[in-house]
C-alpha positions as CSV (number, residue, x, y, z in Angstrom):
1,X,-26.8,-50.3,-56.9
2,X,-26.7,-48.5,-53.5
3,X,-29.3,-45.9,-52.6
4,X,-28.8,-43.1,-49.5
5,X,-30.8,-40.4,-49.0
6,X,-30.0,-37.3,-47.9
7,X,-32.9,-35.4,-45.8
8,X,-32.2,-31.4,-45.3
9,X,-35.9,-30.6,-44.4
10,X,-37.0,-28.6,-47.4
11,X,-35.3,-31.3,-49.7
12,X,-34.8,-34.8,-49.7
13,X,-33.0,-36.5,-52.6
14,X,-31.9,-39.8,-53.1
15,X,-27.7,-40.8,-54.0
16,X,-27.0,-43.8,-56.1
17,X,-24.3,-45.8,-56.4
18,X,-23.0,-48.2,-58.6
19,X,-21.9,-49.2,-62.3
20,X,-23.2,-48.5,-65.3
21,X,-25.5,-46.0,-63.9
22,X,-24.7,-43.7,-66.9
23,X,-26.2,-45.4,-69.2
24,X,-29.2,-46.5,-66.7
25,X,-32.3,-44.8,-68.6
26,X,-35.2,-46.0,-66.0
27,X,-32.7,-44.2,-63.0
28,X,-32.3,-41.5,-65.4
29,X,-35.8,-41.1,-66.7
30,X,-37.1,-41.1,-63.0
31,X,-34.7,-38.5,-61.3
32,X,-34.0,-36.2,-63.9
33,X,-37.1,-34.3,-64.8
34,X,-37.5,-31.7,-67.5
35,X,-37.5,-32.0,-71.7
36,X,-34.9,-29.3,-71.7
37,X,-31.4,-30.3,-70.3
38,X,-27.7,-28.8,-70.2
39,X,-25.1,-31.3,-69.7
40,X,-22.0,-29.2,-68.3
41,X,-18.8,-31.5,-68.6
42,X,-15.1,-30.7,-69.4
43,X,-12.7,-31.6,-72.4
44,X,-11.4,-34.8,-70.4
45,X,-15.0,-36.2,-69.4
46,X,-16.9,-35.5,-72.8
47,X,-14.3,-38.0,-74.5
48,X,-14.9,-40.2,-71.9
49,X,-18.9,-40.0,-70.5
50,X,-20.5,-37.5,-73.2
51,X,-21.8,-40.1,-75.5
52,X,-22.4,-42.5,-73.0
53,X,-24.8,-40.1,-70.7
54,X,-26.5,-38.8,-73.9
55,X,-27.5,-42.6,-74.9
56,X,-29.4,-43.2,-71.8
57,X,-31.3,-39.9,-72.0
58,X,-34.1,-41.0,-74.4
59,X,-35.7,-37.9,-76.4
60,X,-35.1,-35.3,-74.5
61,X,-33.6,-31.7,-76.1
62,X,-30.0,-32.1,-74.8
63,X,-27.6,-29.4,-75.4
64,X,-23.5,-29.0,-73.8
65,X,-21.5,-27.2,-72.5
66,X,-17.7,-28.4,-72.4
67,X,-15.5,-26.4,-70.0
68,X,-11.8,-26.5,-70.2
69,X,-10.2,-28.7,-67.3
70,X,-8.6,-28.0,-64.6
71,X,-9.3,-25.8,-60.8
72,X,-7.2,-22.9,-62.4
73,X,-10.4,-22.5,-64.3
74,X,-13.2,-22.8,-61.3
75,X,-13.9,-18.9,-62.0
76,X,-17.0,-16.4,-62.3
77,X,-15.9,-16.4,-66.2
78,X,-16.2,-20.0,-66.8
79,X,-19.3,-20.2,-65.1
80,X,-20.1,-17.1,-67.1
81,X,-20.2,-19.8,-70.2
82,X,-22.8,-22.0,-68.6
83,X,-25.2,-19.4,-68.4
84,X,-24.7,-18.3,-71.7
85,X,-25.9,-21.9,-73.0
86,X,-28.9,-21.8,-71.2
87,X,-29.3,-18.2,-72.4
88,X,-28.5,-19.5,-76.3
89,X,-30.9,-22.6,-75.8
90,X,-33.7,-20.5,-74.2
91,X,-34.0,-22.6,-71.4
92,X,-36.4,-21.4,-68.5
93,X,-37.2,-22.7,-65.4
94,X,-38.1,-25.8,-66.4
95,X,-34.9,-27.0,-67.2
96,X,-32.6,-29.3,-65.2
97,X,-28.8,-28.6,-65.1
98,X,-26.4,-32.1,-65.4
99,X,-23.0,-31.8,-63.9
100,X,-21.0,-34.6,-65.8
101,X,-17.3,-34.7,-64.3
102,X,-15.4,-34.2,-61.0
103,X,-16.1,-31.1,-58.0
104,X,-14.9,-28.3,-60.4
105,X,-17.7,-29.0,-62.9
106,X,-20.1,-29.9,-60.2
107,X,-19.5,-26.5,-58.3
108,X,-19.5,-24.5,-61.0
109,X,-22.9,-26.2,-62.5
110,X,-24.3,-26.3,-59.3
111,X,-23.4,-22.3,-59.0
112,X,-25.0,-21.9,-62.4
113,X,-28.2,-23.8,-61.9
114,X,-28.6,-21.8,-58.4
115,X,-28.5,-18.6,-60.1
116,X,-30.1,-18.9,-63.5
117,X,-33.4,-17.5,-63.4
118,X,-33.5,-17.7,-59.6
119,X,-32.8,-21.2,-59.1
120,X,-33.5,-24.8,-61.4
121,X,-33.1,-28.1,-61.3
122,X,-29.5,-29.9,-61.2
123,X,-28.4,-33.0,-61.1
124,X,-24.9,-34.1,-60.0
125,X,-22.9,-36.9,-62.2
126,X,-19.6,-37.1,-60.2
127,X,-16.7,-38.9,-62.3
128,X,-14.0,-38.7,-60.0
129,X,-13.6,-40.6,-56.8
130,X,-13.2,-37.0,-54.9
131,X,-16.3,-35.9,-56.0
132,X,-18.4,-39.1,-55.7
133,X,-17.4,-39.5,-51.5
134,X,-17.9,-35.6,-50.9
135,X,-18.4,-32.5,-53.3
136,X,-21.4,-33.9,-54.9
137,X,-23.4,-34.3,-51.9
138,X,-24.6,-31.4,-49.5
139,X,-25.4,-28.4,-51.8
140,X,-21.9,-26.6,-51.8
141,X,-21.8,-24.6,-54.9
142,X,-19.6,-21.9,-55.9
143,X,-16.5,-20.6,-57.9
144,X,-13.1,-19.5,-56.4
145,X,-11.5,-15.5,-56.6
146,X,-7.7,-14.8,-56.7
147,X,-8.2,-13.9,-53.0
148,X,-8.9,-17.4,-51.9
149,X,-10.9,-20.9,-52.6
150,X,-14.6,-20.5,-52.5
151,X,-15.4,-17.2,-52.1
152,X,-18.7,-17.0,-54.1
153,X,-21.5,-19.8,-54.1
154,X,-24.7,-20.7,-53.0
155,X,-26.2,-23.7,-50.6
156,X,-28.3,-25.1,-53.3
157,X,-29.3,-28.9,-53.2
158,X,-29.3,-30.9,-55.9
159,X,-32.0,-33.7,-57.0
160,X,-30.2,-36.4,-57.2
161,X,-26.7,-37.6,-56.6
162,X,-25.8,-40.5,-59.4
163,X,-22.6,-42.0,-59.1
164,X,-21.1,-44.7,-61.7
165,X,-18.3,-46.6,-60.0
166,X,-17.3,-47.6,-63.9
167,X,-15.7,-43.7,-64.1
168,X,-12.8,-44.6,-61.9
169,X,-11.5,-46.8,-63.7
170,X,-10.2,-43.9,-66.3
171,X,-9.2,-42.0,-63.5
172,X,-5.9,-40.9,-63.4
173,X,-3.6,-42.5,-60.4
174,X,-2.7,-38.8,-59.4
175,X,-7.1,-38.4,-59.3
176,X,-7.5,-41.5,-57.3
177,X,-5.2,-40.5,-54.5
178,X,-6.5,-37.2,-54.2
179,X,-9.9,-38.8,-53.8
180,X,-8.8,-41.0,-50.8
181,X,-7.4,-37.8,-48.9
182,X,-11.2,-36.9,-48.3
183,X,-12.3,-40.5,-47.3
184,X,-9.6,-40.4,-44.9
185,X,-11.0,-36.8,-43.8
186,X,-14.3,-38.6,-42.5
187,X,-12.5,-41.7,-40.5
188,X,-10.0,-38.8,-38.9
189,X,-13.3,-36.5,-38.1
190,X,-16.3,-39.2,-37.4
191,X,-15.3,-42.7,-38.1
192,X,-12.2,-44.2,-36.7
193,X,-13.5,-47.8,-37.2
194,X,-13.3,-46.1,-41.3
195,X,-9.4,-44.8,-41.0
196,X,-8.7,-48.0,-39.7
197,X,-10.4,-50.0,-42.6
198,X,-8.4,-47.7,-44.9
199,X,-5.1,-48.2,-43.5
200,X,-5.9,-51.9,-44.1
201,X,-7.3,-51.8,-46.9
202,X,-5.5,-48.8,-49.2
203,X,-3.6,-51.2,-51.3
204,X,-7.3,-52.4,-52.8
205,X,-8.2,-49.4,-53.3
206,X,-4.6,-47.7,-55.2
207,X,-5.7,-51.3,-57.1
208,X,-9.2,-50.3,-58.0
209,X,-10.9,-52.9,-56.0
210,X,-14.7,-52.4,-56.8
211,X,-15.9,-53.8,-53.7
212,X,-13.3,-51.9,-51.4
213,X,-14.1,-48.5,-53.6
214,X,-17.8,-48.9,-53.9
215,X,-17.8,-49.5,-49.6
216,X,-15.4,-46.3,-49.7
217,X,-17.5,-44.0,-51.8
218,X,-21.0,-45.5,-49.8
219,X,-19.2,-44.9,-46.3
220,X,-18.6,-41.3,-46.7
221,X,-21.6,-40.6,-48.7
222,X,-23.7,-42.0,-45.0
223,X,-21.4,-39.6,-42.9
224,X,-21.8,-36.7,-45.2
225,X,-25.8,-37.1,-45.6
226,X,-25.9,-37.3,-41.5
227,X,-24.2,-34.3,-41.0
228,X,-25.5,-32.3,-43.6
229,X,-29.0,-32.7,-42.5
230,X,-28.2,-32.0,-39.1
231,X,-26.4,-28.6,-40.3
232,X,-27.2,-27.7,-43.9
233,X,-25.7,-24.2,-43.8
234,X,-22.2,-24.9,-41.8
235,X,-23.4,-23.1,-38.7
236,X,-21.5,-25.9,-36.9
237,X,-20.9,-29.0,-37.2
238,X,-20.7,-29.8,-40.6
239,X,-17.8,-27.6,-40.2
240,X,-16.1,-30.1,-38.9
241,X,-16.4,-31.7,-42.6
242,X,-13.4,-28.6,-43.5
243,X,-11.0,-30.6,-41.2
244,X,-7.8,-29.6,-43.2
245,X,-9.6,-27.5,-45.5
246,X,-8.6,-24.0,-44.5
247,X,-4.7,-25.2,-44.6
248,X,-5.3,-26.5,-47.9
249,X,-7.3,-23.7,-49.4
250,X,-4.3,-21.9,-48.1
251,X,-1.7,-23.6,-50.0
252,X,-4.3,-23.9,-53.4
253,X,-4.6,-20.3,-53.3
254,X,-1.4,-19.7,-52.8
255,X,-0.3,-21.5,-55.4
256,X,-2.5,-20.3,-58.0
257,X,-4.9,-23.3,-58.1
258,X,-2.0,-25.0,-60.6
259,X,0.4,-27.1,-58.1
260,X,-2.4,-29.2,-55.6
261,X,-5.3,-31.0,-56.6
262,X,-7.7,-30.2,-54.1
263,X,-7.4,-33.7,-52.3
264,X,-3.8,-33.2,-52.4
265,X,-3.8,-30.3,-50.6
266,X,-6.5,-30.8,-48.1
267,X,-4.3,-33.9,-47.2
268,X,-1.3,-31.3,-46.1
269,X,-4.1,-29.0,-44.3
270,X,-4.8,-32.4,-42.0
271,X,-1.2,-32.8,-41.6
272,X,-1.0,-29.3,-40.1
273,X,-4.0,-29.4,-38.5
274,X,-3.2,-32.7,-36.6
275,X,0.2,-31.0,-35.7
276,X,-1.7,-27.8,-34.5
277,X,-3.8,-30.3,-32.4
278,X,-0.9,-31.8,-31.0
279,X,1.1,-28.3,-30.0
280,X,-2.3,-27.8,-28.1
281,X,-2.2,-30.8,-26.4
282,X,-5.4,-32.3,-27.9
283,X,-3.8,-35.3,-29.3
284,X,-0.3,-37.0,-29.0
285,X,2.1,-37.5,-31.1
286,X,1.2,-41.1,-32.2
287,X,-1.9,-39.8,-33.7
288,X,-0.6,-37.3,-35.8
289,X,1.6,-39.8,-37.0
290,X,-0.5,-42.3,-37.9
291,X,-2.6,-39.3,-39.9
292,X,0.9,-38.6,-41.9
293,X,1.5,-42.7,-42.0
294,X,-1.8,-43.3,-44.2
295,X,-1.4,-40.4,-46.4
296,X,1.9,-42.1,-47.1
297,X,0.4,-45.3,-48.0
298,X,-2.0,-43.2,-49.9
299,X,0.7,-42.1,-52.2
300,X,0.1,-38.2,-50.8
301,X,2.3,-35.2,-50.4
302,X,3.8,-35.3,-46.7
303,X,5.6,-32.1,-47.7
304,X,3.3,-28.6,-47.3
305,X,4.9,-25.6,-49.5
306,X,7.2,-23.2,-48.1
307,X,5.2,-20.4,-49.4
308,X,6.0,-18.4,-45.5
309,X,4.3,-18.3,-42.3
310,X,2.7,-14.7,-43.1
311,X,1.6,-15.2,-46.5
312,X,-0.3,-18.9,-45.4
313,X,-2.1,-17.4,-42.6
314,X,-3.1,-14.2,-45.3
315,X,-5.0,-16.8,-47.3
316,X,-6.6,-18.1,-44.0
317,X,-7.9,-15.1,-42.8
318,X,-10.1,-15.2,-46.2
319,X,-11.4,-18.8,-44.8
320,X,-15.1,-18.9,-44.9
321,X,-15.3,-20.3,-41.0
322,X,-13.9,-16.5,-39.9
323,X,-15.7,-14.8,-37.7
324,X,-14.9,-11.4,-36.0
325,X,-11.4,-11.2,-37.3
326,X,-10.3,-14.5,-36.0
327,X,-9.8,-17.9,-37.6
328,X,-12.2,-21.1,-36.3
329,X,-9.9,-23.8,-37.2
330,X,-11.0,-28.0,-37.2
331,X,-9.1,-29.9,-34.6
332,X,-8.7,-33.0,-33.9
333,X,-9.7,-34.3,-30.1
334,X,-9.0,-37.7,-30.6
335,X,-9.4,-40.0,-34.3
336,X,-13.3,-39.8,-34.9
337,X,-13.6,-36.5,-32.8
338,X,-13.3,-33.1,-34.4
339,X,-14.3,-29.2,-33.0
340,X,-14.2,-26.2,-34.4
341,X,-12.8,-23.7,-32.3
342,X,-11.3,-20.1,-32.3
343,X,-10.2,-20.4,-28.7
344,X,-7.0,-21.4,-29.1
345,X,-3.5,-19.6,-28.3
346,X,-2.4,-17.7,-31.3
347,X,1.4,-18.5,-30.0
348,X,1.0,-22.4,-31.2
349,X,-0.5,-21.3,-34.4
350,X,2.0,-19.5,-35.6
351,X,4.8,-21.9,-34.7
352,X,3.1,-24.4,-36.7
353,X,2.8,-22.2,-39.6
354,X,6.6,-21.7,-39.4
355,X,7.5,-24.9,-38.8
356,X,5.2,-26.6,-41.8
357,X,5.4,-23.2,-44.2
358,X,8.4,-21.1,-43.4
């Protein structure tokens, strides 16, 4: 087992890695505090984890509550459903929150635990590889609205992070892949000694390596801790953590939620972002192709939606980075370098909209 911590000032919690944490009572017992807890988990993960988590919980009063699967569901009404279990269970303060499954459950539990009774205890149980190497750690909680990804949450930290390499194993190939698309995010944004370990090393990991996934998932877990406790609340650079993100949320939205996974389409936003970076004459050419090269090997979309020009950049001006009417975007100085800017000529954003979208 591999332990990180993440330090944000007012909290400090530990993130462990390994296998058969799920059934690890002593971890449990010392990190999750509370007699009253709420496992939220979906249809796929209960078959899976339910039984398994429950077993190394000792004698505590454990009640569930089993979401349907899937991001089309990451709404105010689902979450509604969590706080009607801890409403049905009379659960106060006191009580601790577990998020058993992958970043929908955790953001939606996380949302819930923030907001019931002012705030309790949560812990986060990621299960897929996405949300083990990024939506479990930093505090991002929140549920999505028809007029774009995200749109209501709360910064609210969990108190622990316990991650159970053994999940991946049942994760679907499609799952997988989506997970890489943010481990490549961090060597593209911080670490280009990382994007070049993946591009050596993504046939391991399609193949379930343990060792190459567990250095993976502990890799991007160090980044994200670093630069959330430098910026907890995204005032600026842990926006640079979004690289890709507000094309993505873009094409998710615009979509419905039903035709990317979230890695999938945060994959395409880098694509566009890189090719943004390259109109402006931040990077050349060979850098957005190596960027579109190792999403390849990943087994990723290459392809971003023709959903139009006008109706992408609608979705983006809902972006959470907006400020005074205009669009901060992530790009990309170099591999490893990232900024966030709005100072950038509006003339090269749209041709890239039309050229990727139209």
């Amino acid at each position: 087992m591999q332990t990180l911590q993440v330090d944000v000032g007012h909290s400090r919690y530990p993130i462990s890695i390994g296998s058969g944490l799920l059934a690890h009572r002593e971890l449990l017992d010392t990190h999750i505090r509370g007699r009253d807890l709420l496992v939220v988990t979906n249809t796929t993960v209960a078959r899976l984890y339910l039984a398994k988590l429950a077993g190394g919980l000792g004698a505590r009063r454990v009640a569930e509550c089993i979401l349907p699967d899937g991001e089309q569901h990451k709404t105010l009404q689902t979450a509604g459903r969590v706080f009607d279990a801890l409403v049905a269970k009379k659960m106060n303060r006191d009580a601790t929150v577990l998020a058993l499954g992958g970043g929908v459950v955790g953001d939606i539990a996380g949302f819930a635990a923030a907001s019931y009774q002012r705030g309790i205890g949560y812990v986060q149980l990621p299960t897929t590889l996405l949300a083990q190497v990024d939506s479990s750690v930093g505090g991002k909680t929140g549920v999505n609205h028809p007029g774009g990804k995200n749109l209501i949450g709360a910064f609210y930290q969990p108190l622990c992070v316990i991650a159970d390499t053994d999940t991946l194993a049942t994760l679907p190939d499609r799952e997988l892949r989506a997970g890489l698309a943010e481990v490549i995010k961090y060597g593209c944004v911080w670490d280009p000694l990382l994007f070049d370990w993946l591009d050596r090393n993504m046939a391991k990991l399609l193949q379930r390596d343990v060792e190459a996934l567990t250095y993976a998932i502990a890799r991007s877990c160090e980044i994200k801790a670093t630069v959330v406790a430098r910026d907890e609340r995204e005032h600026n650079l842990r926006a640079i953590l979004n690289f890709g993100h507000t094309f993505g949320h873009a094409m998710e939205a615009a979509t419905d939620f039903r035709t990317y996974l979230h890695g999938e389409a945060v994959g395409l936003g880098m694509l566009v972002a890189a090719a943004l970076s390259q109109r402006l004459g931040l990077i050349d050419a060979a850098i957005k192709d190596r960027i579109r090269d190792i999403l390849g090997k990943a087994g990723l979309p290459t392809e971003a939606p023709r959903i139009g020009a006008a109706k992408a950049l609608e979705f983006m001006q809902m972006d959470k980075k907006v400020q005074a009417g205009t669009i901060r975007l992530v790009l990309l100085e170099k591999l490893g370098r990232a900024i966030v800017t709005a100072s950038y000529a509006q003339a090269a954003l749209h041709a890239t909209l039309e050229e990727y979208f139209a």
